[in-house]
Steps between C-alpha positions, in 0.01 A plus 500: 500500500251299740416269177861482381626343840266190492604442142873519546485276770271289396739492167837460712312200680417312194826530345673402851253167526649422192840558496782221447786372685723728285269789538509406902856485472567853266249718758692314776851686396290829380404472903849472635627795251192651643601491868848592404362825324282639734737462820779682246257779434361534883876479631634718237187767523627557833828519514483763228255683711737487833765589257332840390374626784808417763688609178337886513531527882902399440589713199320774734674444806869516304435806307401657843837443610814676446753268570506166273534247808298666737191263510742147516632704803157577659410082468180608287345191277268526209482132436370363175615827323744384248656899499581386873677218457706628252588825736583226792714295274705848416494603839620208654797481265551843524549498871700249458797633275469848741546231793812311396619639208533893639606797334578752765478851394594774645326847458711826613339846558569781636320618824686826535487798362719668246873455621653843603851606394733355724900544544579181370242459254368161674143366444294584788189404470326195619416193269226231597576157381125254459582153406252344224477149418438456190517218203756467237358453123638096483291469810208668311514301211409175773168747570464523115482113471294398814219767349511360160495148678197634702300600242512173235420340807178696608401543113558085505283463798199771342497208217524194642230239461361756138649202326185314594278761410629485137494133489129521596423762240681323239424126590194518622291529171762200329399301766116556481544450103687189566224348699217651255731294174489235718158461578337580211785210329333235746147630444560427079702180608153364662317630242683313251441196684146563563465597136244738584597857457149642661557831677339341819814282490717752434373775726646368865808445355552819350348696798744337733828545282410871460463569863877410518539792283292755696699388827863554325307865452406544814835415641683754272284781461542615868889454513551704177300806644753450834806443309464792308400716753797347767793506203375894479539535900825330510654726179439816743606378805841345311515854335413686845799234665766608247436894526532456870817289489691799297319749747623328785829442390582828373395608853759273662753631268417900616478436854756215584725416235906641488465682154798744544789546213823398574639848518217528747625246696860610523390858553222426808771231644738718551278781651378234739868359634539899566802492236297760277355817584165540471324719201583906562109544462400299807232323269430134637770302327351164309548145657836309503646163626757495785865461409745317619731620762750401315417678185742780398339760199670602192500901524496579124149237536365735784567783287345420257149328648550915658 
């Protein structure tokens, strides 16, 4: 190893001494796709890394939770976790639609015993009303569509700037073997004028076309190892960002979204305007909107929700 370094550089400096102004030129743009490279691969390397780790302490945070928007509410951050952003994005939206686009639902129970027999056969125990706001499905399909959004946009930010990584690992070498056709062209050109085809003559020329080559290799070789390995990183992530959209999503829909029938509806509405009697078995009754004052019921309809 000790005798190889003196010999490659003593090999590299030969073939730089000799190099021509399209060699200069070819190395020159094998530089700047150099520079380009490397600052993709640092930049990249660590946002990846923030990504994963913040990403871990996120995912862990929200499954500790039992309520879907409880860590927007506490103000807690995890920035550079991509799961994050998309959770704030749904959050945010979600708050929204519960904010000014309110389903009010109102959830009767009884807090009373079992009624006892009474002369006129009247309901006489006592029935709790809790109001719940809660979101209506249209509403829910805007949460839908701001996650979806969320996520193309964090999987377009996990790949932006890989575009130069595979132009380095693809144009790199072409470049280097453009400059190596090149030079070794000129070196026959000038050996066609010298007419002298010694291999003293043609040895600088040669030496300094190849090194074009080795250069184009040295440019690609380290951004296919990172593009590979990044393209991998980014799959899971995507992957991990789409699982956790449905997740969270089908969380909203459980714990905040109006998913009642319509015979539901009818049934709890009229239970909470007091026009209906509550259930003979004092079991909580389900959730229903608030009616109109207005509203007068069909009894054959009562009868038969019954």
């Amino acid at each position: 190893m000790y005798l190889a370094q003196p010999i490659l550089a003593n090999a590299v400096g030969f073939a730089a001494s000799k190099l021509t102004p399209e060699g200069k030129v070819t190395i020159l743009a094998l530089a700047v796709v150099s520079v380009f490279s490397w600052t993709v691969i640092i930049t990249k390397a660590r946002q990846l890394w923030i990504a994963r780790n913040m990403g871990k302490k996120f995912f862990k945070a929200y499954r500790d939770t039992r309520d879907p928007l409880e860590i927007a509410r506490r103000g807690e951050e995890f920035d550079g976790a991509p799961g994050y952003e998309l959770y704030f994005v749904g959050a945010q939206e979600s708050e929204y639609q519960l904010k000014n686009n309110p389903v009010q639902i109102t959830q009767v129970r009884s807090i009373a015993g079992p009624p006892g027999p009474t002369a006129t056969g009247a309901e006489t125990d006592v029935l709790a009303r809790q109001i719940t706001i809660k979101m209506s499905n249209s509403s829910f399909e805007s949460v839908r569509v701001s996650l979806e959004r969320a996520a193309s946009a964090e999987a377009l930010s996990l790949e932006k700037g890989m575009i130069i990584l595979s132009t380095a690992v693809a144009g790199g070498p072409f470049i280097g073997l453009l400059g190596t056709v090149w030079g070794v062209m000129e070196t026959f050109s000038r050996i066609g004028e010298a007419n002298s085809a010694s291999l003293t003559t043609m040895a600088p020329g040669v030496a300094a076309a190849l090194l074009a080559t080795v250069t184009g290799l040295l440019v690609a070789i380290p951004a296919m190892f990172a593009y590979n390995y990044m393209v991998t990183s980014i799959r899971a992530i995507t992957q991990e960002l789409d699982l956790f959209a449905s997740e969270f999503a089908t969380a909203l829909e459980h714990k905040y979204v109006d998913s009642r029938s319509i015979a539901e509806e009818v049934r709890e509405a009229l239970m909470g305007s007091g026009r209906l009697p509550a259930p003979m078995d004092h079991r909580p009754a389900a959730i229903g909107r608030t009616v109109a004052q207005g509203f007068t019921p069909d009894p054959a309809k009562i009868e038969a929700l019954r």
